[in-house]
Structures are given as C-alpha cells and as structure tokens.
C-alpha positions in Angstrom: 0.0 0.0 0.0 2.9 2.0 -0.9 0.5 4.1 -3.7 -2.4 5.2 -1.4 -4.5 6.8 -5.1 -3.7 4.6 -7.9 -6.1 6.6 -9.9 -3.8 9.8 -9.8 -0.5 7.9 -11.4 1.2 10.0 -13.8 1.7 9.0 -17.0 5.6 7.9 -18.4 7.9 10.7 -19.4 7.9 11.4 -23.0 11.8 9.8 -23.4 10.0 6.3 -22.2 7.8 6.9 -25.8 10.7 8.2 -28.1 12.4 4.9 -26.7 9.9 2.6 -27.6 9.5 4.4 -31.4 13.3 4.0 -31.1 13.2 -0.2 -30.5 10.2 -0.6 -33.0 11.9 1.4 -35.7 15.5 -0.9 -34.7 13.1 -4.0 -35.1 11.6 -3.5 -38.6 15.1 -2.5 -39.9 16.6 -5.8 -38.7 13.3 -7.4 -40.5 13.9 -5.8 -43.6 17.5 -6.0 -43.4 17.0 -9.7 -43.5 14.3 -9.9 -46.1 16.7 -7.9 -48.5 20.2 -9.7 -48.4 17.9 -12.8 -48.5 16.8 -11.9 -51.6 20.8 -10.7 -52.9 21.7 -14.5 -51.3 18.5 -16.4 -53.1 19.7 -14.7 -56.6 23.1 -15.3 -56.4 22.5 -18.9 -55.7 20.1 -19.1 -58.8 23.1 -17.4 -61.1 25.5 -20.7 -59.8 22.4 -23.0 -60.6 20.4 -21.8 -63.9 18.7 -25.2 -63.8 17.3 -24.4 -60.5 15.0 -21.8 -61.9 14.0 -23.9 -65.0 10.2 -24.9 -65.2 9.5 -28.5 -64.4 9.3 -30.7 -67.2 5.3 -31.4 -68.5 5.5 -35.0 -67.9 2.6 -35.3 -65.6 4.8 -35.3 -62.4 3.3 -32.8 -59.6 0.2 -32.2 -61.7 -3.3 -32.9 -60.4 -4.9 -35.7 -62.2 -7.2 -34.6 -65.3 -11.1 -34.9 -64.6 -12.8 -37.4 -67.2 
C-alpha cells in the first residue's frame, strides 16, 4: 500500500515513448534488413544454378490428375 491513489499515477515521461519508437523502428530495420540480403543470397545462388529456376518438365509429375 505504498500508492495510497492509484487513480492519480502519472503517466511515463515522453523519453520512455521516443524509446519505444526508437526499439520498433531498430526491429523492422533488422526485418527488412533480413528480407533484402535474403533476396541478394537467393539470386546469387540461382546465377550458380540456372537449372534451378527452370520450369518442371510437363510430364505429368506434380500435376493434379485430369477430370474425365
């Protein structure tokens, strides 16, 4: 019973917000950091392999069965 009007707490000093924007804004750049040199790794790995990007042959294989 330390706080003897809960109801009259003040509310966090502006720096407490800036810091949060701060974190979030940290966050997302780490995301799309990610995302992006992903994308730079996943198209040098396709120049190495062409073959990988080819389309799959049209042999039937991984095609859903024709209706009759």
């Amino acid at each position: 019973m330390n706080n003897p009007d809960p109801h009259r707490q003040t509310p966090p000093p502006r720096q407490a917000g800036r810091g949060a924007v701060v974190i979030i804004a940290i966050v997302v750049a780490v995301i799309v950091a990610i995302f992006v040199l992903r994308q730079f790794w996943h198209a040098d790995e396709q120049q190495e392999d062409p073959a990988s990007i080819s389309a799959p042959a049209q042999q039937g294989e991984g095609q859903a069965p024709a209706e009759q």
